[in-house]
C-alpha positions in Angstrom: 191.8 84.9 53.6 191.0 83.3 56.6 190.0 79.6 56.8 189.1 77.3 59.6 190.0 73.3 59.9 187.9 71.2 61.6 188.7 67.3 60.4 187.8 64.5 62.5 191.1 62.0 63.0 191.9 59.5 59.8 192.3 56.9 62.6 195.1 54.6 62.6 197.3 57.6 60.7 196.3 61.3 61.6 194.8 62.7 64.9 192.4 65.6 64.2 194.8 68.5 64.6 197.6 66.6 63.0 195.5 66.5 60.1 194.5 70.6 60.4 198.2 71.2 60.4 198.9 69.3 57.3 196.2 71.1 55.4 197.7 74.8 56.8 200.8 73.6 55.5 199.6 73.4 51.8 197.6 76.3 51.8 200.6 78.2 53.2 202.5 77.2 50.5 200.1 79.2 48.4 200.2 82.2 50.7 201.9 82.7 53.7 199.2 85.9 54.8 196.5 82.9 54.5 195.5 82.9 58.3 194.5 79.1 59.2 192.7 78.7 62.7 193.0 74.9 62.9 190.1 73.3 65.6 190.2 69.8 66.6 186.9 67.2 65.7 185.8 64.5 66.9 182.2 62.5 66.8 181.4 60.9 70.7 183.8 58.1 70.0 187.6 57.8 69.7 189.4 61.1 69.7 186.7 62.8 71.8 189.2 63.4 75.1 191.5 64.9 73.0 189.3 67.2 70.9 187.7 68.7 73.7 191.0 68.8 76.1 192.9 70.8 73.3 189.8 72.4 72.0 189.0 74.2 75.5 192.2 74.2 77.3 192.0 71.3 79.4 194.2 68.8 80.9 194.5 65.3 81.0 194.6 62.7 84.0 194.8 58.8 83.9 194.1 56.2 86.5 193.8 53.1 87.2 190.5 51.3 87.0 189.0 47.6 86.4 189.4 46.9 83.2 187.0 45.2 80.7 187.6 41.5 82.2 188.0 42.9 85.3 192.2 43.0 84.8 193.6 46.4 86.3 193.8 49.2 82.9 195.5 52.6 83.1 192.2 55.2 81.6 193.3 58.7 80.2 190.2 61.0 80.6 190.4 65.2 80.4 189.1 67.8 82.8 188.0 71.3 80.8 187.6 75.0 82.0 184.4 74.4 84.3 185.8 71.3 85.8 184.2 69.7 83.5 185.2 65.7 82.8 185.4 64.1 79.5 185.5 60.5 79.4 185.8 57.7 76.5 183.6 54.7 78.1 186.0 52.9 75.9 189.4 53.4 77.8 188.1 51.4 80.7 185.8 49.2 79.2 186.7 48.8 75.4 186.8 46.6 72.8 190.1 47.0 71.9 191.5 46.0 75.7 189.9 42.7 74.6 191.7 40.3 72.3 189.4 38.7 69.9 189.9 35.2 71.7 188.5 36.6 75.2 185.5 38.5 73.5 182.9 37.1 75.6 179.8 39.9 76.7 178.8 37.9 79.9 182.1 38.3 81.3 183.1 41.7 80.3 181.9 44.4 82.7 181.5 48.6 82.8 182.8 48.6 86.5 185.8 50.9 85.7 183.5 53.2 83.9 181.8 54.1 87.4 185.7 54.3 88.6 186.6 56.9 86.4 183.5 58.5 87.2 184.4 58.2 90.8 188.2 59.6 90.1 186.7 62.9 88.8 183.8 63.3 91.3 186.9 63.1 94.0 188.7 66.1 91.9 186.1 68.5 92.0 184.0 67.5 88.4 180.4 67.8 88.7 179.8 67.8 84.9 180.6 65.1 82.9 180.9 64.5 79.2 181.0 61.0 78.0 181.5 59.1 74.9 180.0 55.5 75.0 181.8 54.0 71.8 183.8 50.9 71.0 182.2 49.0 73.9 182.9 45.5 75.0 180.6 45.3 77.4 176.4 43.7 77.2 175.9 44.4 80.8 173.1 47.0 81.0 175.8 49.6 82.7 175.5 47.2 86.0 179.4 47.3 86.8 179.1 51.0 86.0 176.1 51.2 88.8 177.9 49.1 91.3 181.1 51.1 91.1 178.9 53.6 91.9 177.2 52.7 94.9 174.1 51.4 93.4 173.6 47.9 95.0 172.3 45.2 92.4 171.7 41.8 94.6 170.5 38.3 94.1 167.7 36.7 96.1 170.5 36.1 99.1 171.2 39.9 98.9 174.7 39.7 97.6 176.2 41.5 94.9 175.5 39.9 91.5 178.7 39.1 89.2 180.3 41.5 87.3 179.7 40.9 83.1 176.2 40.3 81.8 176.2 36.9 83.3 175.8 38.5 86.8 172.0 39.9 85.3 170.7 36.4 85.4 170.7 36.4 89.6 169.5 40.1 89.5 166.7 40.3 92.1 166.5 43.8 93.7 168.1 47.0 92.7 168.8 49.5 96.1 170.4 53.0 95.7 170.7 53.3 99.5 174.2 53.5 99.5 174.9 55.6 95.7 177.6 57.9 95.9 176.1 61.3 97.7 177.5 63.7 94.9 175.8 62.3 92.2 173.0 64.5 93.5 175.0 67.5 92.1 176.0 66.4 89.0 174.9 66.5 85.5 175.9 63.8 82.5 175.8 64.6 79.0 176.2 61.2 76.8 177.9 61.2 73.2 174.9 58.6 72.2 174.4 58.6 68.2 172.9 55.3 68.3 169.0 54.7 68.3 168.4 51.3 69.5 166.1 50.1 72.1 167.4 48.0 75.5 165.8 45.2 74.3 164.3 43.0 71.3 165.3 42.3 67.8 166.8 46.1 67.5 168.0 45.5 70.9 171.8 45.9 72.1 172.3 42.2 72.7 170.8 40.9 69.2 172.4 44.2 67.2 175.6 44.4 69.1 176.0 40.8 70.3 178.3 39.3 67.9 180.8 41.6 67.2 181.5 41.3 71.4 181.9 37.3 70.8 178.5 36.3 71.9 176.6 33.5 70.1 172.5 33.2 69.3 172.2 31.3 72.4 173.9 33.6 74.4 172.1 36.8 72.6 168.9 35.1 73.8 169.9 34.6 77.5 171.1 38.7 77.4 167.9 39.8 75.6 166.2 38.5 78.6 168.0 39.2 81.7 168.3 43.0 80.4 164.7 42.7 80.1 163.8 41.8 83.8 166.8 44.0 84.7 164.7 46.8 82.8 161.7 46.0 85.0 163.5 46.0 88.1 164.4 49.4 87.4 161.5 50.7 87.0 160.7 49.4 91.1 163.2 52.4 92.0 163.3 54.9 88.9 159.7 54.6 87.9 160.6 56.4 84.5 163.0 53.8 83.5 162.2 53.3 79.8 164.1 50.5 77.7 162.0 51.7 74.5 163.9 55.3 74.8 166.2 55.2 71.6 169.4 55.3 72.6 168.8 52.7 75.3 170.1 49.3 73.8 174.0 51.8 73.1 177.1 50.5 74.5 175.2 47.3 75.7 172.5 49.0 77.5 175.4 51.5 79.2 172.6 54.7 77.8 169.6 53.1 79.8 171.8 53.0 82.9 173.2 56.6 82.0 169.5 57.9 81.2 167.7 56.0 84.3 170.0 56.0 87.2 172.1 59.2 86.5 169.7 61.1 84.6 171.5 61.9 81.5 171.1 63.6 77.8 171.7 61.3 75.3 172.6 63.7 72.6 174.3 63.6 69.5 178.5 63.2 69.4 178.7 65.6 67.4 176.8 68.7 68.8 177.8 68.5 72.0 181.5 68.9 70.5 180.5 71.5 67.9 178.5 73.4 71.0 181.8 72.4 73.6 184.7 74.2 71.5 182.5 76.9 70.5 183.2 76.1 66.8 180.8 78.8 66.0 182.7 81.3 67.2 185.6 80.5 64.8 183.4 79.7 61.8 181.6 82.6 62.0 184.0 85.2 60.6 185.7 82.8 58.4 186.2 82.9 54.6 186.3 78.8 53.8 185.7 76.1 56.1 187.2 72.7 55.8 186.6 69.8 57.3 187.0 66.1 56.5 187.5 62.2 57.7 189.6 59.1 57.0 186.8 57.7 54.8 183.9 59.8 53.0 181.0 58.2 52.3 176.9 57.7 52.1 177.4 57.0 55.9 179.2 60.7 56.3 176.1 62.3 55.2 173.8 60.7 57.9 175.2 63.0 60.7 179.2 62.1 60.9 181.3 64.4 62.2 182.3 66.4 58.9 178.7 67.0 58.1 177.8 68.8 61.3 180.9 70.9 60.6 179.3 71.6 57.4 175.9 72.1 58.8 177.1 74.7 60.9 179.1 76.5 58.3 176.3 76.5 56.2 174.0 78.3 58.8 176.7 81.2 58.2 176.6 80.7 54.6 180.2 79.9 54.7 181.6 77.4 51.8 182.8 74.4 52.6 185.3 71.8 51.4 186.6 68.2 52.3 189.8 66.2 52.3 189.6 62.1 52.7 191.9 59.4 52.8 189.4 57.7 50.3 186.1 58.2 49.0 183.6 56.1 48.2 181.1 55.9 44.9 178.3 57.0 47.3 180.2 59.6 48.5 178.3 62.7 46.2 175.6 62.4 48.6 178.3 64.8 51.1 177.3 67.9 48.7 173.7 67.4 49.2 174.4 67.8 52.9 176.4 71.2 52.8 180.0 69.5 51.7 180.8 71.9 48.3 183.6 69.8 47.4 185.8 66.9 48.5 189.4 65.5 47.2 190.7 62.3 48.0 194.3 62.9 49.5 195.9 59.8 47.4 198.8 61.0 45.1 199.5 57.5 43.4 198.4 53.9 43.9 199.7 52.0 47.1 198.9 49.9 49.8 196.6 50.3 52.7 199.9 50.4 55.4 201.7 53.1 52.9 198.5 55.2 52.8 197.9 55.1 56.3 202.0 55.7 57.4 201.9 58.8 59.0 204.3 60.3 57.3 202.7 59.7 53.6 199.5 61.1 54.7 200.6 64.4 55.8 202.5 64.8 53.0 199.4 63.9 51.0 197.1 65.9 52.4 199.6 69.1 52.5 199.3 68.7 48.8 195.9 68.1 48.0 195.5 71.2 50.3 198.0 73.2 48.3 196.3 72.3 45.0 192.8 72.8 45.9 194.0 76.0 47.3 195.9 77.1 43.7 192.2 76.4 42.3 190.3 78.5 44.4 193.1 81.3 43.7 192.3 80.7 39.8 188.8 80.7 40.2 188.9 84.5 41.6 190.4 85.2 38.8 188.1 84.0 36.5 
């Protein structure tokens, strides 16, 4: 039998492949000719580096970069065969770099997203991949732009503040002095998030809050991204803030789509389509997949289900491990998911499920024992 793992990370306890491993180890125990390929997951969002830097070969590099409040931060991102660079948007500009007291949008800034950027264009990358998760940031992508080259200046032509507060001087936008080798390159953005720049749906009233802004502050946002949106349009005349996907990562996809010219695509495709996971799937006998959490949300298009998806299009069966499950959680086998187990052996706490240690053993044998009943089902 031959089966192929592809489980996004139960975060906070397993990374992707750690979890593949665990699951190998149970079916093993089965039998030892059982031949698991084990591929790493992820969806656009935390993990993604990783995935795509073991999945394809790569290798990592880190530097230093502005972080998030404009303190110095250390950024891991991944080059792949192609010279091809993988970045998380949150490893220089993240939420978590922020402590819940500081969480304040108009001061947090993208500038060491454009440094990263920068970093890989000096290393030979003209491709980039990149995630734009687990921001902190409500600043339209400006700090990103300015890191870049992209001047954005007041009405004395000086260079507006870094954070979303800076927007509220913005005047004129120049891209006389952008980096030259943008010209050559080509961004693909992990963007599974459909909201507008601006509005009600909009990044600042959606996504506001949970960065530490307040109503008034969400109002004051909502506007200056909206005659930052219009200012745009004076040098990229396609510049759309109605373009779902727009209002992601506080308006980080509208400065990815207008100034750089990315795809806004889906987080998981472009990693299914980046470690070929067809190519593995194809000739295999089961597929398994799985998450931290399965739930009603899974089915919408998380990671496990375009693993299924895929499967499916090679009529391949497909199965699920969890941490937990939900009660909505049935709605995974309408969406190509044949079964799932919950990995839990016994009733603890959250810090003893999550341990590292338990959950490998847990999984290893939920894996053995669904593997035992697909051994006594052939020979029903």
């Amino acid at each position: 039998m031959k089966v192929v793992t592809a489980i996004d990370s139960f975060k906070g306890s397993l990374s992707s492949i750690e979890a593949g491993n665990a699951v190998k180890e149970g079916f093993q125990r089965v039998n030892k000719n059982i031949e698991t390929i084990v591929r790493p997951l992820a969806d656009g969002g935390e993990g993604t580096v990783y995935a795509l830097v073991v999945g394809t070969g790569g290798h990592f590099e880190e530097v230093s970069v502005t972080g998030p409040l404009s303190e110095k931060v250390l950024c891991r991102y991944g080059i792949i065969p192609g010279d091809v660079a993988v970045i998380e948007m949150s490893g220089a500009a993240g939420i978590t770099l922020v402590t819940n007291e500081q969480r304040n949008p108009l001061n947090t800034t993208t500038y060491g997203v454009g440094e990263v950027i920068l970093d890989a264009i000096k290393k030979g990358c003209r491709k980039f991949i990149i995630g734009i998760g687990g921001s902190a940031t409500n600043d339209g992508g400006a700090g990103m732009l300015m890191a870049l080259g992209f001047d954005l200046l007041d009405k004395d032509g000086r260079r507006i503040e870094l954070g979303a507060k800076g927007l509220e001087n913005l005047t004129r936008i120049s891209c006389e002095n952008v980096c030259r080798e943008l010209t050559e390159c080509s961004f693909h953005v992990a963007c599974d998030v459909t909201n507008p720049l601006c509005g009600p749906l909009g990044c600042s009233n959606v996504f506001g809050p949970q960065k530490g802004a307040d109503s008034e502050m969400i109002a004051l946002m909502d506007k200056w991204l909206e005659n930052y949106a219009e200012l745009a349009k004076t040098v990229k005349p396609d510049a759309d803030p109605d373009i779902p996907g727009s209002g992601a990562a506080g308006g980080m996809g509208f400065a990815l789509r207008t100034f750089l010219n990315a795809s806004l695509e889906s987080g998981i495709d472009i990693i299914l389509r980046e470690t070929a996971l067809a190519d593995y799937i194809k000739d295999a006998d089961l597929v398994v997949t799985g998450e931290g959490m399965l739930d009603a949300q899974t089915s919408m298009g998380k990671a496990p289900i375009g693993v299924a998806r895929l499967a499916k299009s090679f009529g391949k069966p497909v199965i699920a491990f969890s941490g937990a499950v939900s009660k909505d959680a049935a709605a995974c086998n309408d969406s190509g998911i044949d079964a799932f187990f919950p990995i839990l052996r016994r009733v603890c706490t959250l810090d003893e499920a999550m341990d590292a240690e338990n959950a490998k053993r847990n999984l290893a044998d939920a894996a053995e024992q669904a593997m035992r009943l697909i051994y006594a089902a052939k020979n029903l």
